[in-house]
Structure formats: C-alpha cells, structure tokens
N, C-alpha and C positions, 0 to 999 in steps of 0.2 A: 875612509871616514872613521873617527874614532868616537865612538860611544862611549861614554861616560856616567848615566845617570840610571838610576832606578826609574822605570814609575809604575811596575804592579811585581805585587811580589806575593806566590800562593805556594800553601802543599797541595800536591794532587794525590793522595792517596793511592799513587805508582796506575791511575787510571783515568784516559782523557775519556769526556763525556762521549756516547755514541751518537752517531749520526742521526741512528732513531729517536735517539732524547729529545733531541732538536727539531727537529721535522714529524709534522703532522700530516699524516697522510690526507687530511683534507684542506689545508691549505693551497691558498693559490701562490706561495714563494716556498722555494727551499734555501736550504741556509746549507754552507758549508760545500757550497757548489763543487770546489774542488780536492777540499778535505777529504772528504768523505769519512770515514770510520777514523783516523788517523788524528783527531784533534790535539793539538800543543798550543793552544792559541794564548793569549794573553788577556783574553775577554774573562776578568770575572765575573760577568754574567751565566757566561759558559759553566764556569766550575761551579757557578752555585746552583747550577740543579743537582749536585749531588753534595751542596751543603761546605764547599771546599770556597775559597778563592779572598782574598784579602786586596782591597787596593792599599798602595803603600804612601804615602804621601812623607812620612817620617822614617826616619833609622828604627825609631823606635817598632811601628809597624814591621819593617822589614826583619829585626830584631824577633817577634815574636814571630812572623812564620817561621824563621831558622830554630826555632827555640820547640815548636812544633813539630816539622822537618824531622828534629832529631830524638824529639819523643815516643814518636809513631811511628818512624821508619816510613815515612813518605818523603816522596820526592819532591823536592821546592825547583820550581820556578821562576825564573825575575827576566823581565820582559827591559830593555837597557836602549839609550836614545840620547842622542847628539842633545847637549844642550839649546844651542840656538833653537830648534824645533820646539821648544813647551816654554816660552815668554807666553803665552796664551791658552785656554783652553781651561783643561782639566786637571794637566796634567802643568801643573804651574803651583805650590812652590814641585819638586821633588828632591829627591833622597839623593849626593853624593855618596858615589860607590866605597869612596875611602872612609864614608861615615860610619859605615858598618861591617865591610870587611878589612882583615889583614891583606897587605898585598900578597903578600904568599898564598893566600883564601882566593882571591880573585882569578888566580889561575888552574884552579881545582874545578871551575866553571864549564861547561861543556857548550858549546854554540850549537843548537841546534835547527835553526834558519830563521826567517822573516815572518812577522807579520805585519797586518795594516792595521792600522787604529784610527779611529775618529777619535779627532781630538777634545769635541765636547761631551762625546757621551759614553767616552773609555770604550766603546766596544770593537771586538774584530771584525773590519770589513773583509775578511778574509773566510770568516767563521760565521757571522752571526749578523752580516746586515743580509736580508729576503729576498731573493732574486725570481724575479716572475719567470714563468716557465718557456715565456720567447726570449728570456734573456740566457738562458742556460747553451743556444746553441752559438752565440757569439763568444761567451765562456770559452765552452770548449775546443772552439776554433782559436783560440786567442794562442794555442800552443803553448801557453803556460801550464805546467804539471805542482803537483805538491810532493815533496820527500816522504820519508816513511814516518816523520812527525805529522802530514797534515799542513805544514810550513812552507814558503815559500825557497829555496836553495841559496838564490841569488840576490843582487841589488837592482838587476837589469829585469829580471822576472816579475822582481816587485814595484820597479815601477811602472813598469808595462800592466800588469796589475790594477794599478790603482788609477790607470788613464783607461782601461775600459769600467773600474765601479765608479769613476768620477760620471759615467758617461750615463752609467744602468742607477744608481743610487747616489744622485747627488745629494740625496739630506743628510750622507754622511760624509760629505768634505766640510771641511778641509780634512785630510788625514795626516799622517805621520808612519814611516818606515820602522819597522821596531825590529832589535835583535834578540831575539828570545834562546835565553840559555838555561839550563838546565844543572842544579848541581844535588851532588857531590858526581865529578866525572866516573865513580865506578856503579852507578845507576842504572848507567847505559847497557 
C-alpha cells in the first residue's frame, strides 16, 4: 500500500509524553493500553501536554515544524496516509509529500510503525482514546504487542487492532491506518 500524504506533522523535543502524563490514577479508563511508556503516536493532543505537536493541513505547517525540527535539534515527526482514506473527516484537504520535501529528503525518513487515528477528532486510538478497565483484559488477549516506539509493527496487527477498538470505543470510528515516520534517519 503506498502512502503518500502528510496529515500531522510535530517536533517532539527527542521525548514522547509518559504514560503517567496521560493516565490519572483515579480514572475509570486508561489510555495507551498497549503503549505504555513507549509513545510515537501521531495524536497532537498527546504532544501537547508538553507544549510540542502541530496538525499540519498545509506545506506551509509542515514547513515550519521542519524549520523548528532544525533549530532545536528536535526530532519531527509526520504521521503519512493513503489518499483515498481522508476524502472525509479531519484530515481532508492534506499536504502532498512532494509539496514539501525533495525526493532525495523523502528517503532520509525513517518508518517507525502504525498508528490509528480517528478520523474526526485526529486523535490515536492507539494512544489516547480511554479504555475501561474490563476492556483492558480483551486488549491484552488480543495478542497484539507494541515495538519499542509504542507503535504498532504491522498492517495485520493494526488492523486487528482497530476491530477490537471498533468493538470497545466506537465513538472513535471511523478510523484510519497511519505510517508514522520519523526523521532525520540518524535520530534513531
């Protein structure tokens, strides 16, 4: 499947939010069910508890996190998605990747797995939609793991994925499969 298009693009200041940022020990959901400590997610809601994260809907947006990116010595992120998938949503017009990188740049990009996004409310169901605490043991059983991003590995993982949150969290379908890469590839 080839991905083509921007549609969130952030520095992280070389640091994903912690699990504890996100979860309140006295809530009734946890968020990041399978992340855990590990977040790369694509939810700028995420990065903005520590003040980071840009949705990109322009070059020009994507343009100033790179412009950032290289001022602070922070790592950018851009979260990358099949066209046909955002005629709709949130994430409709977005940013052609040739609109602001050189192709040569494009492949300096590092892939670093999946996430899921709701498509109207940009956030990661992966990260950041609230899973009740009987929902956690169907999670876990689902046999689906996260890499050392917090991200999903595969395309088969993630959709398996997103047919148990379609199941525990339908107020965030429709979703969308997203490739989240990471650059400059010597970051890593």
């Amino acid at each position: 499947m080839k991905f083509d298009h921007i549609i969130i693009a952030f520095s992280t200041n070389k640091r994903p939010p912690s699990f504890k940022d996100i979860n309140n020990k006295n809530s009734d959901f946890v968020f990041s069910a399978l992340a855990k400590d590990k977040i790369y997610s694509a939810d700028t809601a995420l990065w903005g508890i520590s003040g980071e994260g840009t949705f990109a809907p322009s070059a020009q947006h994507v343009q100033k996190c790179l412009k950032e990116w290289q001022e602070n010595d922070h790592l950018f992120l851009m979260a990358l998605i099949e066209h046909k998938d955002v005629k709709k949503g949130l994430f409709s017009p977005v940013v052609s990747i040739e609109n602001v990188f050189k192709a040569e740049d494009i492949d300096k990009a590092v892939f670093i797995g999946y996430d899921v996004i709701d498509i109207w409310t940009g956030i990661s169901v992966l990260c950041n939609a609230g899973f009740g605490f009987n929902d956690l043991e169907l999670i876990n059983n689902s046999g689906i793991t996260c890499n050392s991003h917090g991200l999903l590995n595969n395309m088969e993982d993630s959709a398996k994925f997103l047919k148990v949150a379609s199941e525990l969290v339908p107020e965030h379908m429709p979703c969308v499969i997203s490739e989240i890469y990471i650059y400059p590839n010597s970051a890593i």
